[in-house]
VEXDREN-2710 file (C-alpha; in Angstrom, 1 decimal):
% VEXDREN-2710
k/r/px/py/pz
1/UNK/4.9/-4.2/-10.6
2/UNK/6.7/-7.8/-11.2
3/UNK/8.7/-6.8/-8.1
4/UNK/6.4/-5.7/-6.0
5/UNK/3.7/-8.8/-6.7
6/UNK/7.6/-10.7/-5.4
7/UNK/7.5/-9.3/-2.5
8/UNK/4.0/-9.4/-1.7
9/UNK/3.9/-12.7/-2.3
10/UNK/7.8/-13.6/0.1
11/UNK/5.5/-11.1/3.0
12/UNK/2.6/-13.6/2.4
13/UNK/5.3/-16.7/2.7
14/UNK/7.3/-15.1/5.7
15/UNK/4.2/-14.6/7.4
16/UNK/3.3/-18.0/7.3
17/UNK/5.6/-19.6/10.6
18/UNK/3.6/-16.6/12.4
19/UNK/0.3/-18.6/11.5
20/UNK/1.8/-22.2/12.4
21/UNK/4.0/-21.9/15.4
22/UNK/3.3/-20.1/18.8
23/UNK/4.5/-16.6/19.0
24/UNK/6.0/-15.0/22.0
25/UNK/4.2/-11.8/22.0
26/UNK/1.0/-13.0/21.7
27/UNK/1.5/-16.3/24.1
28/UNK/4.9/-17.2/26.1
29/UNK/2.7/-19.7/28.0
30/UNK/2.5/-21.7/24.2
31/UNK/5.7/-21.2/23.5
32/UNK/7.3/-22.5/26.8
33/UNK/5.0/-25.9/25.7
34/UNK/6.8/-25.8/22.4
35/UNK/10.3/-25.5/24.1
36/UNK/9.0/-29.1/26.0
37/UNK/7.6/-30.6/23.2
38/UNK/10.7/-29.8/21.0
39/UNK/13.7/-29.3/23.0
40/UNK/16.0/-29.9/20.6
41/UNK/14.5/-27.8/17.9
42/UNK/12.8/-24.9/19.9
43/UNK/16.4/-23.2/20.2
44/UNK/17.2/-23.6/16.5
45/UNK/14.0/-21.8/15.6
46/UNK/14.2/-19.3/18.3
47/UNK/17.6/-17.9/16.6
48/UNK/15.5/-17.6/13.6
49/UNK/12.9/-15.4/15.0
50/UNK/10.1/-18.3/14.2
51/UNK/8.8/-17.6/18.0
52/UNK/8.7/-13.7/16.8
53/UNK/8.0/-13.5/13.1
54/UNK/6.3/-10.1/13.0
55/UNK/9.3/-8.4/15.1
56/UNK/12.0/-10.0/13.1
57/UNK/14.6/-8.3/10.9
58/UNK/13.8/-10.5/8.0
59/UNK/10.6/-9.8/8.1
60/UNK/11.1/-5.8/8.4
61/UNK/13.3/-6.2/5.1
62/UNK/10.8/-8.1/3.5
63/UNK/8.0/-5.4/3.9
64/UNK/10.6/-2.2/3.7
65/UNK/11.1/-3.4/0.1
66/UNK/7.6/-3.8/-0.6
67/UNK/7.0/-0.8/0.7
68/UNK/10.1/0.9/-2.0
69/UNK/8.6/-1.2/-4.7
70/UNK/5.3/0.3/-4.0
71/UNK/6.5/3.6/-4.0
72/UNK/7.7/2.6/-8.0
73/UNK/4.6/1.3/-8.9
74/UNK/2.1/4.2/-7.4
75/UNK/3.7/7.5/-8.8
76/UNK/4.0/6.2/-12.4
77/UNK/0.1/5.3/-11.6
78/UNK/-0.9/8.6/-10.7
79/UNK/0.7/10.4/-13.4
80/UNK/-1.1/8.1/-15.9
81/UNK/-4.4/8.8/-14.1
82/UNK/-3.8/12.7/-14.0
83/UNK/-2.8/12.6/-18.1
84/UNK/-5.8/10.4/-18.5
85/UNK/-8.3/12.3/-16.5
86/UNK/-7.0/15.4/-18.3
87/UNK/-6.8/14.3/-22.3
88/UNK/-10.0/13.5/-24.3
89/UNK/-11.0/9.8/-25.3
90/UNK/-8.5/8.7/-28.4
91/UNK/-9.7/9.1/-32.0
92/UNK/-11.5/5.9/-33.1
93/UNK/-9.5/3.6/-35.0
94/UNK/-10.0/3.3/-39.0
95/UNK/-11.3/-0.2/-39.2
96/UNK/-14.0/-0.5/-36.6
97/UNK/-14.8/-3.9/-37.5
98/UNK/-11.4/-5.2/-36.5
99/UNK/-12.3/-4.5/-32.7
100/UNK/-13.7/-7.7/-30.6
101/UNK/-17.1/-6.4/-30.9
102/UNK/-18.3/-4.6/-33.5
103/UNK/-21.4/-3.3/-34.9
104/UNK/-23.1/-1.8/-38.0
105/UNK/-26.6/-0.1/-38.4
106/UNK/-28.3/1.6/-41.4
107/UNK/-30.6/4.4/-40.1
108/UNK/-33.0/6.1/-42.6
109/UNK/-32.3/9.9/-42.1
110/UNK/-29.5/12.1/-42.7
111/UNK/-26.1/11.6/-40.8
112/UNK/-25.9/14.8/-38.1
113/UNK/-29.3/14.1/-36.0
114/UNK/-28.3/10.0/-35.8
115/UNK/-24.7/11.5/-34.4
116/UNK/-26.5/14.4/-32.1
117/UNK/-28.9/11.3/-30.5
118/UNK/-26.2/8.9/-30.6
119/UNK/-24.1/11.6/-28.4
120/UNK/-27.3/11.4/-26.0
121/UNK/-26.9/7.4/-25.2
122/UNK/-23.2/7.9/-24.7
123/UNK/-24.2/10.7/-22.4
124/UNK/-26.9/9.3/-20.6
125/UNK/-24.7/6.1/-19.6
126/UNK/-21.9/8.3/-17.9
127/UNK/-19.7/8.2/-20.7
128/UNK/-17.3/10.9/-21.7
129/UNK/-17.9/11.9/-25.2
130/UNK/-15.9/13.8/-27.7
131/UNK/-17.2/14.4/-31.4
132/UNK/-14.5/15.3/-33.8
133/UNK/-14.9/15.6/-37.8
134/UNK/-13.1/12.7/-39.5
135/UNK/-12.3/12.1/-42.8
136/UNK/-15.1/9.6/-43.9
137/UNK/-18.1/11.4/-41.7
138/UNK/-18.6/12.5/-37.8
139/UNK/-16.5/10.5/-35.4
140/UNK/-17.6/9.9/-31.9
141/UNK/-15.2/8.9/-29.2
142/UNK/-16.6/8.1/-25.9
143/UNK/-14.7/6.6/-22.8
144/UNK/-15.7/6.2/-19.0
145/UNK/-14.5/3.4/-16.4
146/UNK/-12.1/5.8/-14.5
147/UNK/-12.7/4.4/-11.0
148/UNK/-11.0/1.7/-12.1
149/UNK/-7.9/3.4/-12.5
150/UNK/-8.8/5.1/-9.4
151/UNK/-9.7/2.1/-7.8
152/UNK/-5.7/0.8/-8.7
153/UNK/-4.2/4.1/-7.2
154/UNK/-6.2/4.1/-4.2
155/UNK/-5.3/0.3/-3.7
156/UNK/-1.3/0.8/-4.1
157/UNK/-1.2/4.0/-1.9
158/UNK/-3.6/2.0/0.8
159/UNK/-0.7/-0.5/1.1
160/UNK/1.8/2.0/2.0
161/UNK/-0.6/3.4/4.2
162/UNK/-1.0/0.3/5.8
163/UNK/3.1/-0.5/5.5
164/UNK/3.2/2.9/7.1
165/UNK/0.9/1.9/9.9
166/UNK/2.9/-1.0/10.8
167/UNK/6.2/0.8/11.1
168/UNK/4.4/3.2/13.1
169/UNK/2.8/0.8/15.7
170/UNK/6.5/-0.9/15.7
171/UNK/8.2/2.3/16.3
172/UNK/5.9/4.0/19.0
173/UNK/3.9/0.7/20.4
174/UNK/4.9/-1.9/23.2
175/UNK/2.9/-4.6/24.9
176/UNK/3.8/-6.5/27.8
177/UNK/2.7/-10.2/29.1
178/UNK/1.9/-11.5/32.2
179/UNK/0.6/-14.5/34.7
180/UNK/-1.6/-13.2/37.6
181/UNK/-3.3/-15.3/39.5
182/UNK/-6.8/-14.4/41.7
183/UNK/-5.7/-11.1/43.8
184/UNK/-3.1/-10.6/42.7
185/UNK/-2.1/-7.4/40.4
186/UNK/-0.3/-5.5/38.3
187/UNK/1.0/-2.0/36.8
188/UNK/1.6/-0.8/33.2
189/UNK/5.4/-0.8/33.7
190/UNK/8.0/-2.7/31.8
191/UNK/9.3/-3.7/35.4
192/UNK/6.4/-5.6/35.8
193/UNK/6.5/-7.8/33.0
194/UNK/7.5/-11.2/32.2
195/UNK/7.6/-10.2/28.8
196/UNK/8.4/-6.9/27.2
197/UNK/8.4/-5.8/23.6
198/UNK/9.1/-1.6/22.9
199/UNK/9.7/0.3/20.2
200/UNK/12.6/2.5/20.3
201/UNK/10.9/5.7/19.7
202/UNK/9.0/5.3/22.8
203/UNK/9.4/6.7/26.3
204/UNK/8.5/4.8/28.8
205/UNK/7.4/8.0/31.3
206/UNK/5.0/8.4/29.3
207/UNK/3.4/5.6/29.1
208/UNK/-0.8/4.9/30.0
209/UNK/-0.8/5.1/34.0
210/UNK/-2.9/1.8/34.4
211/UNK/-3.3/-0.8/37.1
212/UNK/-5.1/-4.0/36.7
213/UNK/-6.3/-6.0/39.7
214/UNK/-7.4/-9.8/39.0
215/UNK/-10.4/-10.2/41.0
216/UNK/-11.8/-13.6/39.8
217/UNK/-11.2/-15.8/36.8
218/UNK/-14.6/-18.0/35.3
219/UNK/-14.0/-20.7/33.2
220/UNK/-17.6/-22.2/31.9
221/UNK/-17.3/-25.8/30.0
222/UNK/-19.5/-27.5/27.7
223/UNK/-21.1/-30.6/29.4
224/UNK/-18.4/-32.6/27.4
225/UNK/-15.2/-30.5/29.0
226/UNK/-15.1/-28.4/25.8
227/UNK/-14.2/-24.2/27.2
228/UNK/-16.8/-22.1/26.3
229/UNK/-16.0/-18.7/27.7
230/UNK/-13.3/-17.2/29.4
231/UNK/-14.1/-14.3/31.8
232/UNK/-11.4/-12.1/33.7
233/UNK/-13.5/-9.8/36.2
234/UNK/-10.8/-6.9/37.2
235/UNK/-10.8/-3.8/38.9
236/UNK/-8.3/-1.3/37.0
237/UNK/-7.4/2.8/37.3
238/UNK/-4.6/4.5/37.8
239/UNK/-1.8/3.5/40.4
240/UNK/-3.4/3.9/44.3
241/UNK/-7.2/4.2/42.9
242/UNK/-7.9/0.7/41.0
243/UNK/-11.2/0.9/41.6
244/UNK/-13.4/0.5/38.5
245/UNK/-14.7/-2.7/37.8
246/UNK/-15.0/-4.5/34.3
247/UNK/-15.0/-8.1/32.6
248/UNK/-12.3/-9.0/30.2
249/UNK/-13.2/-11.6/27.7
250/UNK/-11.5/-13.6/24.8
251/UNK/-12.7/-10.6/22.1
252/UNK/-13.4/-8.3/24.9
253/UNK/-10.3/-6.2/25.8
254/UNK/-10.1/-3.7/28.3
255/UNK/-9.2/-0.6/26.3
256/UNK/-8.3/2.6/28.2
257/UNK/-6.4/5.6/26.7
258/UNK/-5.3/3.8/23.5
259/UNK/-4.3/1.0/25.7
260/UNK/-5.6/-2.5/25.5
261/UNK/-5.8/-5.4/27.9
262/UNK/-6.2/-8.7/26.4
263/UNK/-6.8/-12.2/28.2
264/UNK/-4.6/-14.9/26.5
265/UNK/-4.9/-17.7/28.8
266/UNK/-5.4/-19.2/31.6
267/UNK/-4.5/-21.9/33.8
268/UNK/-4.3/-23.4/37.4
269/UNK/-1.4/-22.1/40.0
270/UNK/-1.2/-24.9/43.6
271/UNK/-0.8/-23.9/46.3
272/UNK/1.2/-25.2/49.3
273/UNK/1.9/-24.7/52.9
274/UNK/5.8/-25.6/53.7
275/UNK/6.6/-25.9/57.6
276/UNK/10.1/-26.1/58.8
277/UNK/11.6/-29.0/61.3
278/UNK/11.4/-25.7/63.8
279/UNK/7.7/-24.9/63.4
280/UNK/8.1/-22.0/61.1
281/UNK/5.3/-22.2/58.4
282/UNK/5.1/-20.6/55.4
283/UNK/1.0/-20.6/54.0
284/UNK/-0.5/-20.7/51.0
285/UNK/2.5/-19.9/48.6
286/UNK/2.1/-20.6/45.1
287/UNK/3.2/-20.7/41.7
288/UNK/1.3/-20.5/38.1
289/UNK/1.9/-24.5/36.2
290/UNK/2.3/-23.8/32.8
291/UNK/-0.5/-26.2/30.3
292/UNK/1.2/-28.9/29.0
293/UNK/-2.5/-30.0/27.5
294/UNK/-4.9/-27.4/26.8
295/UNK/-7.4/-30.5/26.3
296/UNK/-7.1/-31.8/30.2
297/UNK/-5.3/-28.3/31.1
298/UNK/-2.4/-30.9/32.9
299/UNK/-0.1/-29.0/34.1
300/UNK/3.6/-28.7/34.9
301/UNK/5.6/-26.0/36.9
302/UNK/8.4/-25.4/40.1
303/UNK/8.5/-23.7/43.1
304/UNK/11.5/-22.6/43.9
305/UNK/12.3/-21.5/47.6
306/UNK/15.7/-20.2/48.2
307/UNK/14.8/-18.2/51.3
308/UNK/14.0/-21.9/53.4
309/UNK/17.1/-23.4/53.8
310/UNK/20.1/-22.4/56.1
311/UNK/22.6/-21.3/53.0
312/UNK/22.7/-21.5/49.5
313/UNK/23.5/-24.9/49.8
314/UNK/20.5/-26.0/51.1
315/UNK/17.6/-24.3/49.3
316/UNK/14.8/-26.0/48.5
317/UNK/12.8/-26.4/45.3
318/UNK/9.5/-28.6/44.3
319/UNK/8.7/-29.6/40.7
320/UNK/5.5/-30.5/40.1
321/UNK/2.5/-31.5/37.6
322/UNK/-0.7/-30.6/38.7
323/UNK/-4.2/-32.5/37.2
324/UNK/-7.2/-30.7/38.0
325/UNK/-9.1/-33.9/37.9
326/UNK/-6.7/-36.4/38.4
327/UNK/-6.2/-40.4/37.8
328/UNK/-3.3/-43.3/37.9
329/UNK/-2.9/-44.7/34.8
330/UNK/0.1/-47.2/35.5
331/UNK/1.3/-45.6/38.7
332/UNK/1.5/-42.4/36.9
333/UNK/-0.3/-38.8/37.6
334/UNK/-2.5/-37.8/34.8
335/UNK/-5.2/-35.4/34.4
336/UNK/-8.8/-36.6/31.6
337/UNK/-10.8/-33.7/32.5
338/UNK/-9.8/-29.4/32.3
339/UNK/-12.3/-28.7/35.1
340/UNK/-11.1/-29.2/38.6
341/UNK/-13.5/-32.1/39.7
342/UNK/-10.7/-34.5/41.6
343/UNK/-7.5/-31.8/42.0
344/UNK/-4.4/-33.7/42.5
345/UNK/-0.1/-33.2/42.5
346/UNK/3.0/-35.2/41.7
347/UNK/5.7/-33.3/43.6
348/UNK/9.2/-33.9/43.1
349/UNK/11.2/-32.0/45.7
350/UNK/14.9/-30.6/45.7
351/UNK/17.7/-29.6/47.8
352/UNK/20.7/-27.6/47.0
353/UNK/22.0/-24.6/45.1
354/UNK/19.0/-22.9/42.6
355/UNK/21.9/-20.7/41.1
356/UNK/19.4/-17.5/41.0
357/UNK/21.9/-15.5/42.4
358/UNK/24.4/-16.7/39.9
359/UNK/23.4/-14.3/36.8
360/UNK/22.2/-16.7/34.5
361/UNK/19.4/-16.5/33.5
362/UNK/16.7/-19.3/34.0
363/UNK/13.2/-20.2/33.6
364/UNK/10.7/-19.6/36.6
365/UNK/8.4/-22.1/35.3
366/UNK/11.0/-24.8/35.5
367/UNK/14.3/-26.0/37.0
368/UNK/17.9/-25.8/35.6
369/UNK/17.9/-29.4/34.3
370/UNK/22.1/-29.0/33.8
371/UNK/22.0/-28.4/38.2
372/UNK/20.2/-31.2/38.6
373/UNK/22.7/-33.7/36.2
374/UNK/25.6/-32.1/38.0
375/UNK/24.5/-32.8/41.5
376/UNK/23.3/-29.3/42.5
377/UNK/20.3/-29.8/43.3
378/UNK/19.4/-33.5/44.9
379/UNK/16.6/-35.5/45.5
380/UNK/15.2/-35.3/48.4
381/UNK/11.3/-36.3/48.5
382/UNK/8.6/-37.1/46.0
383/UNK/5.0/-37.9/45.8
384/UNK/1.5/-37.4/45.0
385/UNK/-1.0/-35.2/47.0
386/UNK/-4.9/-34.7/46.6
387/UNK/-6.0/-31.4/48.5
388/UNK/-5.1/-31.4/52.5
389/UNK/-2.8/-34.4/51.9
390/UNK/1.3/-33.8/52.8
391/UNK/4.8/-34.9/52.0
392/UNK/7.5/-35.0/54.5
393/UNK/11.0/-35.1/53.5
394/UNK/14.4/-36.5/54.7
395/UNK/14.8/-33.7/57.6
396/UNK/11.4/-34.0/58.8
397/UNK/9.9/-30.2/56.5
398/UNK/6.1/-31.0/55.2
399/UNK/4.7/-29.4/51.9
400/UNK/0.6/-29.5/52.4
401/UNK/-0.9/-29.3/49.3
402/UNK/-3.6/-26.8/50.1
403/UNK/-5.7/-25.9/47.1
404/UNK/-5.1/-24.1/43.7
405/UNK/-6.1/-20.9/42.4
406/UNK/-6.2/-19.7/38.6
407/UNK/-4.3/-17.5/37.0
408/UNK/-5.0/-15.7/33.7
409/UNK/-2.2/-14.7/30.9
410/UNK/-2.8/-10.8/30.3
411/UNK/-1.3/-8.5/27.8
412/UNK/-0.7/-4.9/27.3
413/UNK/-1.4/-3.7/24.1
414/UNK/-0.3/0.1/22.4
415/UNK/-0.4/0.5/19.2
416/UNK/-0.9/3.9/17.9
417/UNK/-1.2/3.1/14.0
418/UNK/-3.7/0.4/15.0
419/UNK/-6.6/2.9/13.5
420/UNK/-4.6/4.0/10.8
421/UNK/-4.0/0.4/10.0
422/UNK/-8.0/-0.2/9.3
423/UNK/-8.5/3.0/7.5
424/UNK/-5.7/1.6/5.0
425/UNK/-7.4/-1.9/5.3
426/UNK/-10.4/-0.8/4.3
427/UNK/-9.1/1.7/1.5
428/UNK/-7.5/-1.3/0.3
429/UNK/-10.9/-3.5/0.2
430/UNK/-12.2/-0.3/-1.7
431/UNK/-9.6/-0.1/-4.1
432/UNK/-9.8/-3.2/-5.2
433/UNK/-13.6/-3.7/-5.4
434/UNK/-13.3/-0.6/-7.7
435/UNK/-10.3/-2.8/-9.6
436/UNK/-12.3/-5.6/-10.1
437/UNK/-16.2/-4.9/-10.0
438/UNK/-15.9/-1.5/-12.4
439/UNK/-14.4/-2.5/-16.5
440/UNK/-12.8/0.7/-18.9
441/UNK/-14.7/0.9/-21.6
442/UNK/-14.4/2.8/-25.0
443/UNK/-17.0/3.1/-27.2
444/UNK/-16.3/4.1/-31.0
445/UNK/-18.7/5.4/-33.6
446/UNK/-18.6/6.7/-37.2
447/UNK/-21.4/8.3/-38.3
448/UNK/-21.6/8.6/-42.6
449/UNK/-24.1/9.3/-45.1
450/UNK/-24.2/6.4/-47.7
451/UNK/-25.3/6.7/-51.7
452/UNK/-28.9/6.5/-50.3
453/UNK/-28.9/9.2/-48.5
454/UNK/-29.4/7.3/-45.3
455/UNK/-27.1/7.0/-42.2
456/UNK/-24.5/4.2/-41.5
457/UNK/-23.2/4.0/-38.2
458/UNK/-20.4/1.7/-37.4
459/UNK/-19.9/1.1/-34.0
460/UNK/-16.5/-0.2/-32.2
461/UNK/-16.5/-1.6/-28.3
462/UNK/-13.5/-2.1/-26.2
463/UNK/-13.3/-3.0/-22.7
464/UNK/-10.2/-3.6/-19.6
465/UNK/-11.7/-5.7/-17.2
466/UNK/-12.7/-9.1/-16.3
467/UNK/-15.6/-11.1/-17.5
468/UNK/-18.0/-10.9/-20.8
469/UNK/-18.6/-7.4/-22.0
470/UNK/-21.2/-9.1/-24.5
471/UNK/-24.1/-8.2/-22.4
472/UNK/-23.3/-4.6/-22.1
473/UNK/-22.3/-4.3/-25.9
474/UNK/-25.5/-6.2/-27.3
475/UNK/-27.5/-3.6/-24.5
476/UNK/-25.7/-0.7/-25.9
477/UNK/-26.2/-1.6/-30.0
478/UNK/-30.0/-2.2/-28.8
479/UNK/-30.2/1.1/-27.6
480/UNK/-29.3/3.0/-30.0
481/UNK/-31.3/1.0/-32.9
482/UNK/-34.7/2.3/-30.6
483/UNK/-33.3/5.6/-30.6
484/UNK/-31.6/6.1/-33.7
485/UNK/-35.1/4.5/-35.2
486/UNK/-37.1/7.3/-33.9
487/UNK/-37.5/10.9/-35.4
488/UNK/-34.4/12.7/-34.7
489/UNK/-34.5/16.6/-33.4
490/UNK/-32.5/18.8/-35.3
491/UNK/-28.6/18.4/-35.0
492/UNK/-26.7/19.6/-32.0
493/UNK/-23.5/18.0/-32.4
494/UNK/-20.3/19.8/-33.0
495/UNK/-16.9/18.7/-34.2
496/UNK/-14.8/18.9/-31.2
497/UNK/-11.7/21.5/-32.2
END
């Protein structure tokens, strides 16, 4: 048990980086910021799996030996409850007094009715009773409490229910992330995705046949620029018949066939109209610019167009930060409010070698920064453009700025333990309500005639659980001193054998 509250407690601990740094699978978009933000440390956490806690094989270890320890502390559990459940209350003690609460009575009346009514209280308050013939007068031994220990099994086997859920949702789910901007689209396919998470149990042929097209994104802001609700109005089916319609929200997920589809953010992609020196123009292309604010949604991103330029020594490539209501603050670009009231760009525009044909791999929200120091890629324009507004550079091609549209972050969600998960959760919730809400008690009573003739009755109260048992022991003695005070019927009790 030592072990296991250990490891509960290092699952607790490794889950905490989950809680304070962006993870991958749930937003790339955050953690591409982080990467800005911290270039020097993003890299050394990455290699740690910080960006990917809940996927990481630290964290599997952590919970596979929780889950062994478990597996320790539940059958030894059971047992105890079956041998419990099975055997009769103990025999009551020989000093009764010596228990933490304790209680004599002196009822006139012989010894057997007091013991036969005294079995009736017991009875009547769900106890189970057993009356055996000891050596100073009737003993009464009466126990009840057991959904407690109940409570404790069901509570260890929920949590490796629950570890069990987990490893299944790892083993048999995926999800997949991606940027769409307005009309454009996408299909359930890991080809599709700018980020991909499997397990390796799962086969991707057979895998929910879903399309998603992004119709419109709304964004609706409090009067002081504040976001207060996200909607992603799609049309989705299966591949060549997207056709139903539907509204994706924050806590809204499209869910179809076990399948979920999640909004996780949003942001603002420009668009731009490049003409050549011949007269060949190429409309309205555009790229999503990742946040760097969520408060002003500023953003920053690259367009990179290999396919312009007469060999791949002479591609072209724009890097840009895009405020949707922009200002100059000290001849610089920024961006003081998330709605797009004044829409502006700072372009910064390259020509030379990309190196996407070279095999390594690189960002699409950003340019290689080691081209750029080597001389790759060169300078060859730069500027700041409002909407209809254009930048001409050194051999006479324009970039129009031309509008923006938004684009939403989406994921693909399967998780086939996910309801097996909130059965255990809830189990567990159960379990320990039981634990904690419900005390063991075991109530002790020796019934004896004294020199009189009268009964004494010495009563003994023991209790598991938390919090003052006082109460329910000064309610109990009460009780019986009314009904041990009244005429008793004749004797039914019978020395258990």
């Amino acid at each position: 048990m030592r072990t296991a509250l250990i490891l509960l407690f290092l699952l607790a601990l490794a889950a905490i980086p989950g809680s304070l740094l962006p993870q991958r699978s749930l937003s790339r978009i955050q953690v591409a910021q982080y990467y800005r933000d911290h270039p020097s440390w993003a890299p050394v956490l990455d290699r740690l799996y910080l960006f990917d806690v809940f996927a990481s094989p630290w964290f599997a270890a952590v919970y596979l030996l929780l889950f062994v320890s478990l597996i320790g502390c539940v059958l030894p559990r059971t047992w105890d409850l079956i041998r419990s459940l099975r055997s009769a209350p103990p025999p009551a003690p020989r000093h009764l007094h010596r228990l933490p609460h304790a209680a004599a009575l002196t009822i006139p009346g012989p010894a057997e009715p007091a013991a036969s009514a005294a079995v009736d209280v017991l009875r009547s308050r769900r106890y189970r009773v057993v009356v055996r013939d000891g050596r100073d007068g009737v003993e009464i031994s009466a126990e009840r409490g057991y959904l407690k220990e109940i409570g404790n099994v069901v509570f260890h086997l929920a949590m490796l229910a629950l570890l069990i859920g987990l490893a299944g949702g790892k083993l048999w789910g995926y999800e997949g992330s991606i940027l769409v901007t307005e009309g454009g689209s996408f299909c359930n396919s890991p080809q599709q995705y700018d980020n991909y998470r499997t397990g390796p149990l799962v086969d991707t042929a057979t895998m929910v046949p879903l399309c998603v097209d992004l119709q419109e994104f709304q964004v609706v802001y409090e009067p002081n620029g504040t976001p207060a609700r996200f909607r992603a109005h799609v049309s989705w089916g299966e591949p060549g018949s997207a056709d139903t319609a539907t509204t994706i929200g924050v806590n809204n997920p499209l869910r179809v066939d076990g399948a979920r589809v999640y909004v996780t953010g949003h942001g603002y992609a420009p668009m731009f109209t490049v003409t050549l020196p011949d007269g060949t123009s190429f409309d309205d292309i555009s790229a999503p610019f990742l946040p760097s604010s969520t408060a002003t949604m500023a953003s920053q991103g690259a367009l990179k167009l290999p396919d312009l330029g007469a060999g791949t020594s002479n591609q072209l490539a724009v890097e840009g930060f895009f405020a949707p209501t922009g200002t100059l603050t000290g001849g610089v670009l920024t961006s003081i409010d998330p709605r797009p009231l004044r829409p502006e760009v700072a372009l910064i525009v390259y020509r030379g070698y990309l190196g996407l044909d070279s095999g390594a791999p690189q960002s699409v929200y950003s340019l290689d920064q080691a081209r750029i120091d080597r001389g790759q890629l060169v300078q060859v324009g730069s500027g700041n453009l409002a909407v209809g507004q254009t930048l001409t550079i050194d051999d006479g091609t324009t970039i129009t700025f031309t509008g923006f549209q938004r684009f939403a972050a989406m994921q693909v969600s399967h998780d086939p333990g996910q309801g097996f998960v909130l059965g255990a959760a809830i189990a567990i919730l159960a379990g320990l309500l039981l634990m904690l809400l419900i005390p063991r008690t075991r109530v002790f009573l020796r019934v004896q005639t004294n020199s009189t003739g009268d009964c004494e009755l010495a009563i003994g109260f023991l209790s598991r659980g938390s919090g003052d048992v006082t109460a329910a022991f000064d309610d109990l003695v009460d009780r019986l001193r009314i009904v041990l005070d009244q005429p008793q019927p004749q004797s039914r009790v019978h020395a258990a054998t």
